[in-house]
C-alpha positions in Angstrom: -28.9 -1.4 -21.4 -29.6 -0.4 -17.8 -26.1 -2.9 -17.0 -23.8 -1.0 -19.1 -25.1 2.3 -18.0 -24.3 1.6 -14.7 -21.4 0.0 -15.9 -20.2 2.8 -17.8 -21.0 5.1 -14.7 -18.9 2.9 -12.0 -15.8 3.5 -13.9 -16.3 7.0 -14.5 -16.7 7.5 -10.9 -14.0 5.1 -10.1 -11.4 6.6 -13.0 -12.5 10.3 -11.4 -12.2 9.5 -7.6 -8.8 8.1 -8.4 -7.6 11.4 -10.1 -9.5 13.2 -7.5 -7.6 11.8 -4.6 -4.2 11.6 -6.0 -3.5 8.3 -7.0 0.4 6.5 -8.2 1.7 8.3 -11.2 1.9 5.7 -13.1 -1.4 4.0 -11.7 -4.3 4.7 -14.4 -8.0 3.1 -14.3 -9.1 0.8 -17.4 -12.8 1.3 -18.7 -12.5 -2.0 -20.2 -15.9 -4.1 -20.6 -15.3 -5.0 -16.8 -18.0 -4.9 -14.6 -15.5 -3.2 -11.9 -12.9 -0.6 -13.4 -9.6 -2.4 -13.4 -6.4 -0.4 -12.1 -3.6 -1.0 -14.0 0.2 -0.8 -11.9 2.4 -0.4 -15.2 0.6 1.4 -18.3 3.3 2.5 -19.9 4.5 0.3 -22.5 8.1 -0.2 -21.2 9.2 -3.6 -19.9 10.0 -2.1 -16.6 8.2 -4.8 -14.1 7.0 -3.1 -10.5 9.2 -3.0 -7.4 8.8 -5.4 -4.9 9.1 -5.4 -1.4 11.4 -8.2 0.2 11.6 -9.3 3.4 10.0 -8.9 7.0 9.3 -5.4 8.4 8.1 -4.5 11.9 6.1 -1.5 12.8 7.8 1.3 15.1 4.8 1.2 17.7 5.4 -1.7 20.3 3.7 -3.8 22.4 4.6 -5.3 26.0 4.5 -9.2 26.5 3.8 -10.2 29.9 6.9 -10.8 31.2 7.5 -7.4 30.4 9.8 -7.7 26.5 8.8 -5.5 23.8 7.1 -6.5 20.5 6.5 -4.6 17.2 2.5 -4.1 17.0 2.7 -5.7 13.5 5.5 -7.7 11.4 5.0 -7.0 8.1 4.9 -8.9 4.4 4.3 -8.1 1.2 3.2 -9.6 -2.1 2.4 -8.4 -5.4 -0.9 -7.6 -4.0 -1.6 -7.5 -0.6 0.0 -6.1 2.7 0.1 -9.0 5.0 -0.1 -8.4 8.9 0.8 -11.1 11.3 3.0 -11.5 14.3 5.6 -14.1 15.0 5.3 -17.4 16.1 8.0 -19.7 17.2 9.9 -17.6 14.3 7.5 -18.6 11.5 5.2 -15.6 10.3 1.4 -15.9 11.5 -1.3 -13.9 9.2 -3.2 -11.5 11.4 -5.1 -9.4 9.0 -4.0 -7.9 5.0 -4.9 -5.0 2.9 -5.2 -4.9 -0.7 -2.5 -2.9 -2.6 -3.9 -0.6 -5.1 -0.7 0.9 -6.6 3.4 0.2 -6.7 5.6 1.8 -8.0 9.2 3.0 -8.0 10.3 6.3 -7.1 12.8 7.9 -8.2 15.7 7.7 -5.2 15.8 4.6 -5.8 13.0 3.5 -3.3 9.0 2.6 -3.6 5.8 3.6 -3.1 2.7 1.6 -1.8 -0.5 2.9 -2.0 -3.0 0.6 -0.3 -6.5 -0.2 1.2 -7.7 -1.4 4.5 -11.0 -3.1 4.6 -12.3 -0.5 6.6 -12.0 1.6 3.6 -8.5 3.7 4.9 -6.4 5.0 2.3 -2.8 5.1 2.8 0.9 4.7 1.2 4.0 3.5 2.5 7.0 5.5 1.1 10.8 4.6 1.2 12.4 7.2 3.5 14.7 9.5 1.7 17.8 8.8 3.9 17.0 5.1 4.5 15.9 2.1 2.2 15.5 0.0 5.5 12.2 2.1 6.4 8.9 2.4 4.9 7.0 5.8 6.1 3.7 5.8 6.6 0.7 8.3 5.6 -2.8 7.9 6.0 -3.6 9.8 2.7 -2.9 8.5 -1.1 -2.3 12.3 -1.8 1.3 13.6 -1.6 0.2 17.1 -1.1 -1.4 15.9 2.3 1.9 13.9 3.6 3.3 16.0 5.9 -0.1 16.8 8.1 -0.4 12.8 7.6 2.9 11.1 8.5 1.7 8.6 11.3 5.6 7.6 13.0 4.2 4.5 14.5 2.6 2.8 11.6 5.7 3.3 9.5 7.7 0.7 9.4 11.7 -0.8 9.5 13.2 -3.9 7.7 13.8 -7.0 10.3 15.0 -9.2 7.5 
């Protein structure tokens, strides 16, 4: 009894924190008999399947090699779900680190939206810039209310390939 009680109480928590903080529209938390709640990417009974993310993307903030060339921070990956972060090695990608996407989804101009978790517990989204499909803009919040006092320029990030 004492399980599903606690049980029970995880995914009310979980199912109110996620309405609380602003979560994908179309990103809703099962109560099923889980013991964690279980967040679902596409409730709605359409056969639309989620975006995804092609390609290589490098972050706008740069580092210096030493002989002196310039290097993204981070070149970026994505899969269904995780945010992989790695740098480049002899032209192959190289995992550094990767954060566990909690929601995508499709916005309406024709772009997407990523909301996603580090493992220090960060909440953030990448969004499809409005006048370019080649950059993802970043915000260290999940609530689009927040965005503008958010946007962080040099953890947003442009296609490579």
């Amino acid at each position: 009894m004492r399980k599903k009680l606690v049980t029970a109480f995880s995914a009310a928590l979980a199912m109110a924190l996620l309405l609380t903080l602003g979560g994908c529209s179309r990103c809703e938390v099962s109560t099923g008999t889980e013991e964690a709640p279980v967040v679902n990417t596409d409730p709605v009974t359409d056969s639309l399947e989620p975006p995804s993310i092609t390609g290589t993307w490098q972050t706008a903030s740069m580092g210096y090699a030493d002989d002196g060339t310039m290097y993204p921070e981070y070149y970026v990956q994505f899969t269904n779900s995780d945010i992989l972060y790695g740098h480049l090695k002899n032209g192959q990608f190289v995992l550094d680190h990767s954060d566990k996407i909690i929601c995508l989804e499709a916005t309406a101009a024709e772009g997407v939206r990523v909301q996603a978790e580090a493992s220090n517990g960060i909440q953030y989204t990448y969004q499809t810039c409005e006048s370019d499909n080649d950059v993802l803009e970043y915000y260290e919040t999940w609530r689009e209310e927040d965005f503008p006092e958010m946007y962080r320029g040099g953890a947003s990030l442009s296609r490579s390939s």
